[in-house]
C-alpha positions in Angstrom: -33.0 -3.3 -19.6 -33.9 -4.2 -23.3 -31.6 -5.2 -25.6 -30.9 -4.1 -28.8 -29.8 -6.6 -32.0 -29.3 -4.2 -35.2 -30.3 -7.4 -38.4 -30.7 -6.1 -42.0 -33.4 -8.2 -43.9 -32.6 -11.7 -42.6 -35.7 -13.6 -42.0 -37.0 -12.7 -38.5 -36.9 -16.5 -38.0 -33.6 -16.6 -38.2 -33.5 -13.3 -35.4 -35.9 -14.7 -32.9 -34.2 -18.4 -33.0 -31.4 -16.9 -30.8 -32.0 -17.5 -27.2 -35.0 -16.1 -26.4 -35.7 -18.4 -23.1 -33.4 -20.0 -21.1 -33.9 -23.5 -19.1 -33.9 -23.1 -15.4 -31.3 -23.7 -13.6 -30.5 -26.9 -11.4 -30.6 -25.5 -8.0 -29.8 -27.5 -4.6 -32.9 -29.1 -3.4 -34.1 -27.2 -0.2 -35.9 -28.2 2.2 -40.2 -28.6 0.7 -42.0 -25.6 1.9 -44.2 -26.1 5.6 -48.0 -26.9 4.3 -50.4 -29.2 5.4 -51.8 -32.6 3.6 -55.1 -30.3 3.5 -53.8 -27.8 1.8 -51.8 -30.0 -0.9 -55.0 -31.9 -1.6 -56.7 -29.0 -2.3 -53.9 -27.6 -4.7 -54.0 -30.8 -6.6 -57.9 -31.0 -7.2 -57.5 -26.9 -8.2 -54.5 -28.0 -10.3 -56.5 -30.5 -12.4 -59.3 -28.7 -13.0 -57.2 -26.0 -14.1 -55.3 -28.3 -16.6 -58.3 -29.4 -18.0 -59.4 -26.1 -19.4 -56.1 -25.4 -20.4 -55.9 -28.4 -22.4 -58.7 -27.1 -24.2 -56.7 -24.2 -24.9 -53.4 -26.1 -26.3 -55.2 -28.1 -28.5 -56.5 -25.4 -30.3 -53.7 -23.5 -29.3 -65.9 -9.6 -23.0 -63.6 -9.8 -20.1 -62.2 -6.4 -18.9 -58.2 -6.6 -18.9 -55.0 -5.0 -17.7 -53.0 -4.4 -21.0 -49.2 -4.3 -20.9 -47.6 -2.2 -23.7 -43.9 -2.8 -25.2 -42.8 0.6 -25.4 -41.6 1.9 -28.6 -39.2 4.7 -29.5 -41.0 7.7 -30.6 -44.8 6.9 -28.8 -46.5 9.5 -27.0 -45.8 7.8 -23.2 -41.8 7.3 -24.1 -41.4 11.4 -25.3 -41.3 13.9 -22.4 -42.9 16.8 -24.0 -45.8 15.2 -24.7 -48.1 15.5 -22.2 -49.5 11.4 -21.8 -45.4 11.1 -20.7 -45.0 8.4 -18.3 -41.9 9.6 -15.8 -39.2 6.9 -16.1 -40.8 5.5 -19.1 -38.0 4.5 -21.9 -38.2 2.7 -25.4 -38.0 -1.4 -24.5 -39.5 -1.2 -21.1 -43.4 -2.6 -20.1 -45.9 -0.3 -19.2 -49.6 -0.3 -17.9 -50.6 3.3 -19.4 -53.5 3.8 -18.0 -51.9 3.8 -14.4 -48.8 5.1 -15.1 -46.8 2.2 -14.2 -43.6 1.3 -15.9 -41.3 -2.2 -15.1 -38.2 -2.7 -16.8 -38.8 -6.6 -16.6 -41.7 -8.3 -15.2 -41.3 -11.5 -12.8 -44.5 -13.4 -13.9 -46.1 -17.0 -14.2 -48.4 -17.2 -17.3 -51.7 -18.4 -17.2 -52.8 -18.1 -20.3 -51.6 -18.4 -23.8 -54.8 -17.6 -26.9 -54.9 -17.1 -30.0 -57.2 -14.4 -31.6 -57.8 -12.3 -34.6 -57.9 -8.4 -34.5 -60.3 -6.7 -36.6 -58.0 -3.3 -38.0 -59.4 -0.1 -39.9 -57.1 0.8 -42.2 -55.6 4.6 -41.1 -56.1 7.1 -43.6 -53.6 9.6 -45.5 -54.8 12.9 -43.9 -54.1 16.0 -46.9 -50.5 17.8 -45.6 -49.3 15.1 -43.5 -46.7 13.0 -44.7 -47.6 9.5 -43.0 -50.9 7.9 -42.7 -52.9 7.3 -39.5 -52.3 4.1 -38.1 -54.7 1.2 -38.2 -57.0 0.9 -36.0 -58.2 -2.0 -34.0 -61.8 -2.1 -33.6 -62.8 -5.4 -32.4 -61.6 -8.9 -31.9 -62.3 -12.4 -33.5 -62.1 -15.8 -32.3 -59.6 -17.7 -34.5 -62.1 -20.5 -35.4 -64.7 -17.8 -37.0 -61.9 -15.7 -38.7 -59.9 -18.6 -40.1 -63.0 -18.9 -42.3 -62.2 -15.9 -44.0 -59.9 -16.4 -47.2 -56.3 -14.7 -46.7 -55.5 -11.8 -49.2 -53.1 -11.7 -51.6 -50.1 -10.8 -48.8 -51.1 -14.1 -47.6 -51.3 -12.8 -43.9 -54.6 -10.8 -43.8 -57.6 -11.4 -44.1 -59.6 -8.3 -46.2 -63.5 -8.6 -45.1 -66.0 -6.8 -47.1 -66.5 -3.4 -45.0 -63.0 -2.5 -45.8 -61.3 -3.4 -43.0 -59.0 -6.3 -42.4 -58.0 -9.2 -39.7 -54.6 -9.7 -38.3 -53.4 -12.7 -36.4 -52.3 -11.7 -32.7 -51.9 -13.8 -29.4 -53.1 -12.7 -25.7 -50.6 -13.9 -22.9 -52.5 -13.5 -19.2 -49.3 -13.4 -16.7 -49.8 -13.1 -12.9 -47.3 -10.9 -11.4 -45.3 -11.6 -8.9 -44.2 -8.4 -7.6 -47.6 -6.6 -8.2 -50.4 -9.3 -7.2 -53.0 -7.2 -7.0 -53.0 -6.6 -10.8 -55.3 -9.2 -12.2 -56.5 -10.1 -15.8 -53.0 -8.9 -17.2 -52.1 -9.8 -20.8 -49.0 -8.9 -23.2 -50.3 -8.6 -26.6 -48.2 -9.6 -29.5 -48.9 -8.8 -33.3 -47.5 -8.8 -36.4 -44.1 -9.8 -36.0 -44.6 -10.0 -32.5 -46.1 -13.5 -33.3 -42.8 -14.8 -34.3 -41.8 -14.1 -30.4 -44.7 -15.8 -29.2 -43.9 -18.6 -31.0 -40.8 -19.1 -29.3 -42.2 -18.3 -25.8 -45.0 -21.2 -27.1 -42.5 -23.6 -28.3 -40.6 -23.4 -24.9 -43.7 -24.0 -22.6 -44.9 -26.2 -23.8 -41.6 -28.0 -24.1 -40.8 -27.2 -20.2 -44.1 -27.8 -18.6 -47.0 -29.8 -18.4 -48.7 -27.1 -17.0 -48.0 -23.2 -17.9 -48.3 -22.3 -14.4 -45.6 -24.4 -13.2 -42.7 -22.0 -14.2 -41.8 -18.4 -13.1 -40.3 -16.6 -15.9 -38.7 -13.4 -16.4 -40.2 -10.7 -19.3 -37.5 -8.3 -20.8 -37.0 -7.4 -24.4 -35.0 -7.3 -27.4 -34.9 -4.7 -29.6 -34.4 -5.3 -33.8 -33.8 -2.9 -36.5 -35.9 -2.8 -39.1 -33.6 -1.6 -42.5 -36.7 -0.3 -44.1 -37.9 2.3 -41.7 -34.3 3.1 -40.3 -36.2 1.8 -37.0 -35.6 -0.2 -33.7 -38.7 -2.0 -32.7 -39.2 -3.9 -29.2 -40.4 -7.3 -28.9 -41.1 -8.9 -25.5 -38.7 -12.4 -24.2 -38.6 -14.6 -21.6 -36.0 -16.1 -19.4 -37.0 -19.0 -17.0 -36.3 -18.0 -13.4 -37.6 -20.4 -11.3 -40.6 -23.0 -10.5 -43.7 -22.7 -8.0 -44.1 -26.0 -8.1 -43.3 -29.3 -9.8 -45.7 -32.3 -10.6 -45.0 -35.2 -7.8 -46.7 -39.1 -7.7 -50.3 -39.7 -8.1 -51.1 -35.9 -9.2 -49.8 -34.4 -6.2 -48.0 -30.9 -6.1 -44.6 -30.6 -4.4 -44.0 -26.5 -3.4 -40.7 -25.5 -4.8 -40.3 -21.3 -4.8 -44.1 -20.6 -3.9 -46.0 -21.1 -0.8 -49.3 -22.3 -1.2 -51.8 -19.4 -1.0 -49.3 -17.9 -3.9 -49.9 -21.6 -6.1 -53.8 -21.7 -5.0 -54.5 -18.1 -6.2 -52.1 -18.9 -9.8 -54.1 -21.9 -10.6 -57.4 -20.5 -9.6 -56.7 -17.0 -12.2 -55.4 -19.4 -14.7 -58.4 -21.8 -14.3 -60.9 -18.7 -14.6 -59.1 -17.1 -17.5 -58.7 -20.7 -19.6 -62.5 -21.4 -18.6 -63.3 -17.9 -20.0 -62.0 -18.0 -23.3 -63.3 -21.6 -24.0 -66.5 -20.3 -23.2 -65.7 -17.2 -25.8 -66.3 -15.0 -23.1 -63.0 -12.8 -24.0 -63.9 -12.5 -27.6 -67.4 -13.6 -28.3 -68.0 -16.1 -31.4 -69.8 -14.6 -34.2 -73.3 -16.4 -36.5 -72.5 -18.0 -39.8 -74.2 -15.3 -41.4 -72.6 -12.8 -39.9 -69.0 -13.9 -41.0 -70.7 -15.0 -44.6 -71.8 -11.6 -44.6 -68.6 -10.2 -44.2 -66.7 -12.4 -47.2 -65.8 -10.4 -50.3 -67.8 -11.8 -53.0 -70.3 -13.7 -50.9 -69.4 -17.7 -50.0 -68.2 -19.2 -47.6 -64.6 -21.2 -47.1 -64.2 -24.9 -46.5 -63.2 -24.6 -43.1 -65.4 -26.0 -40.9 -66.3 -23.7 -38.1 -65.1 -23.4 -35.4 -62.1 -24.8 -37.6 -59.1 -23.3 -35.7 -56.1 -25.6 -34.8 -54.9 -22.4 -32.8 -51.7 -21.7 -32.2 -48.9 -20.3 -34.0 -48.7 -20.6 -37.7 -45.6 -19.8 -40.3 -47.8 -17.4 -42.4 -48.1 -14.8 -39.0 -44.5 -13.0 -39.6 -45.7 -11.6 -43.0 -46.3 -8.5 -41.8 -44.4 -5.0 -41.3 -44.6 -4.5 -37.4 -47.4 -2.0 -36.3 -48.0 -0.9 -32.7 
């Protein structure tokens, strides 16, 4: 169940630095898992190759996905009159809405950690109604091609020149354990979301040398925001175990996974690294179409693709939207 942390206006920094992940627990080593030298070979060749595009990935820190939503308090799936009501669905909780499925936490491994930009139209103030439309999103930009667009004057945003705007976010692609079948599944986080993401970065790559070595744990925390009188949801992670660790000479040594589990991990986590590197989840965009879209013509300094990736201080300036 989520958990709910009432703050006034201390600097989110400050909120998300309390433990948000956990190390994993020394456990009594059991006996290695029965699997044949074939087998482990074969798992370590995968292994590299999938570390290889996922070192792409780190140092930068039109694929169809599987999107898990945070459910908020007060959004159409979460309030049973409305009729898109998900049964058992409550405020804090994940959900994939377009199948009706709700988890309270999610047992994953993460195969993927990218950042991207998202392209927002700003909502409109309808005549009678007392809050605007919500932004919308309306297409995605790799960070290399967006970076090249100057920041506004909130030094978050990015204002282009057909009105709309681009917002920092990050993807995280998670196999899950207890629903294997679900592939191509991503948490999105935004707007202060990407202070949580920074944390879950920060740990991982603290913890592994390769994402899909650790089985974590998804839940939630919940923070009020003074402003709107509000409690907004933002995902966390606790470290629950390991599929495998790194032995001598590259090999893999099974720990709480057998090996088709591993071999099928590395293989979505290969795909889905290889995939973005080859910007075919968000698709890189001509010079002269990002030029075009500059206010006041130009172009930055930023060499393109210029993106160092990852997480950067200036992504927390921003009043949540969901």
């Amino acid at each position: 169940m989520a958990k709910n942390k009432e703050t006034a206006s201390a600097p989110l920094s400050k909120a998300v630095a309390a433990p948000a992940t956990k190390a994993v627990a020394k456990k009594a080593k059991s006996a290695p898992l029965a699997v044949s030298e074939d087998d482990l070979n074969e798992l370590a060749s995968l292994m590299a190759e999938t570390k290889e595009q996922e070192d792409l990935v780190r140092a930068q820190s039109g694929t169809s996905s599987t999107w898990l939503t945070l459910m908020q308090g007060g959004t159409q799936w979460v309030t049973k009159r409305d009729p898109k009501y998900i049964q058992g669905a409550e405020e804090g909780m994940y959900a994939i809405t377009d199948q009706k499925l709700v988890f309270p936490k999610i047992k994953a491994t993460i195969i993927g950690m990218f950042k991207i930009y998202a392209e927002k139209k700003p909502g409109i103030q309808k005549e009678g109604k007392k809050d605007k439309e919500m932004d919308q999103t309306v297409s995605f930009w790799m960070s290399g091609d967006a970076e090249n667009i100057p920041t506004g004057t909130d030094n978050f945003s990015r204002p282009l020149s057909n009105g709309n705007y681009l917002a920092p976010m990050h993807w995280v692609f998670i196999y899950m354990h207890d629903k294997p079948e679900l592939v191509d599944v991503l948490i999105p986080f935004q707007s202060k979301g990407n202070s949580y993401y920074s944390v879950i970065e920060k740990f991982m790559k603290k913890s592994t040398t390769l994402f899909t070595e650790l089985i974590v744990e998804f839940s939630s925390e919940g923070l009020k925001n003074e402003e709107y009188n509000k409690m907004y949801f933002y995902p966390t992670i606790e470290a629950v175990g390991r599929n495998f660790e790194l032995g001598e000479n590259g090999k893999i040594v099974l720990v709480d996974s057998n090996a088709a589990t591993v071999k099928e991990i590395l293989t979505r986590s290969k795909d889905v690294n290889a995939a973005f590197n080859a910007q075919k989840l968000v698709n890189k965009r001509s010079l002269e179409a990002i030029k075009a879209l500059i206010p006041g013509g130009g172009i930055t300094q930023r060499a393109i693709p210029g993106s160092t990736g990852g997480y950067a201080e200036g992504d927390t300036e921003e009043t949540p939207k969901f």
